[in-house]
C-alpha positions in Angstrom: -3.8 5.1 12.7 -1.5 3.5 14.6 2.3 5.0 14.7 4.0 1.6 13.4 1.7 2.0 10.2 2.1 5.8 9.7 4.8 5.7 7.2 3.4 3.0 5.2 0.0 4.6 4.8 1.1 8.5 4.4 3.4 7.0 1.3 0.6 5.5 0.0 -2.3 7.7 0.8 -0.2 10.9 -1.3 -0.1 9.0 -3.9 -3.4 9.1 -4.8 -4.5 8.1 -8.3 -0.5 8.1 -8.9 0.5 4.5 -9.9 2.5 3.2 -7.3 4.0 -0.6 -6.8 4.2 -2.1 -3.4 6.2 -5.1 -2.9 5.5 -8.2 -0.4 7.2 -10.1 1.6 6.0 -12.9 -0.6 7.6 -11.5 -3.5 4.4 -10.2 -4.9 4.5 -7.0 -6.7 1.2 -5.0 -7.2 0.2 -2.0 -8.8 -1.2 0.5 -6.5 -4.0 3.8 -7.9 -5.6 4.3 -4.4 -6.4 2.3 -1.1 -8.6 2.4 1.5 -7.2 0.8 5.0 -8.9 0.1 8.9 -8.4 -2.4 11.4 -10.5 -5.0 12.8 -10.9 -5.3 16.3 -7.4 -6.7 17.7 -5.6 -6.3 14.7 -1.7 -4.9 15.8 -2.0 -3.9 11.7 -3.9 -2.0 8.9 -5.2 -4.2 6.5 -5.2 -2.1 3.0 -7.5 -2.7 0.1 -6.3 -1.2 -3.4 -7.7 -0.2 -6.3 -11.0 0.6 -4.7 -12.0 3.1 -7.6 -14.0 1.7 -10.4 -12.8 3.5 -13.2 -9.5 2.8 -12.5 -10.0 -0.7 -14.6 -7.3 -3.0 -12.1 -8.1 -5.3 -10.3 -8.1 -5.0 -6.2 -5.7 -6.4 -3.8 -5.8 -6.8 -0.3 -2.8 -7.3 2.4 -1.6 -5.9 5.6 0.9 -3.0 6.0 3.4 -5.4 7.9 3.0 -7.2 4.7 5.2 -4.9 2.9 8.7 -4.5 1.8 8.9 -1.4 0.0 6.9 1.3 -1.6 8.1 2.4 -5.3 7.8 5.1 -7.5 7.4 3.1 -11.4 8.0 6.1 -13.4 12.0 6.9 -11.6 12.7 4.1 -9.4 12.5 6.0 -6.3 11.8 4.0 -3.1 8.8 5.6 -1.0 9.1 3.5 1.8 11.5 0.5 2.8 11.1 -1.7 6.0 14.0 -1.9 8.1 
């Protein structure tokens, strides 16, 4: 993992199975279960790909973690992660 994506993953990754929303810079907001991330050969970014369990019924997105704006908790408001 590279250390400009370490924030952004950890938040997300300890949420596991804990719904989550992440905001976009496009203004999209998703609801997150789980992800899976990697990077492609001279990618500076993670790409992230939600929702990867089956049973979880919704659907899957996909983005990169410089893609995103802020990391919430649904259930108190609490922001997990905010870019700067």
């Amino acid at each position: 993992m590279k250390p400009h994506d370490k924030d952004v993953i950890t938040a997300l990754v300890r949420r596991d199975e804990v719904k989550t929303m992440v905001v976009l810079e496009n203004g999209q907001s998703l609801e997150v279960h789980n992800i899976t991330y990697n990077y492609d050969d001279g990618d500076d970014f993670a790409y992230i790909t939600t929702n990867i369990s089956p049973e979880i019924g919704n659907s899957f997105d996909f983005f990169y973690t410089n893609e995103i704006i802020r990391i919430i908790d649904p259930e108190d408001g609490t922001v997990l992660f905010e870019r700067s």
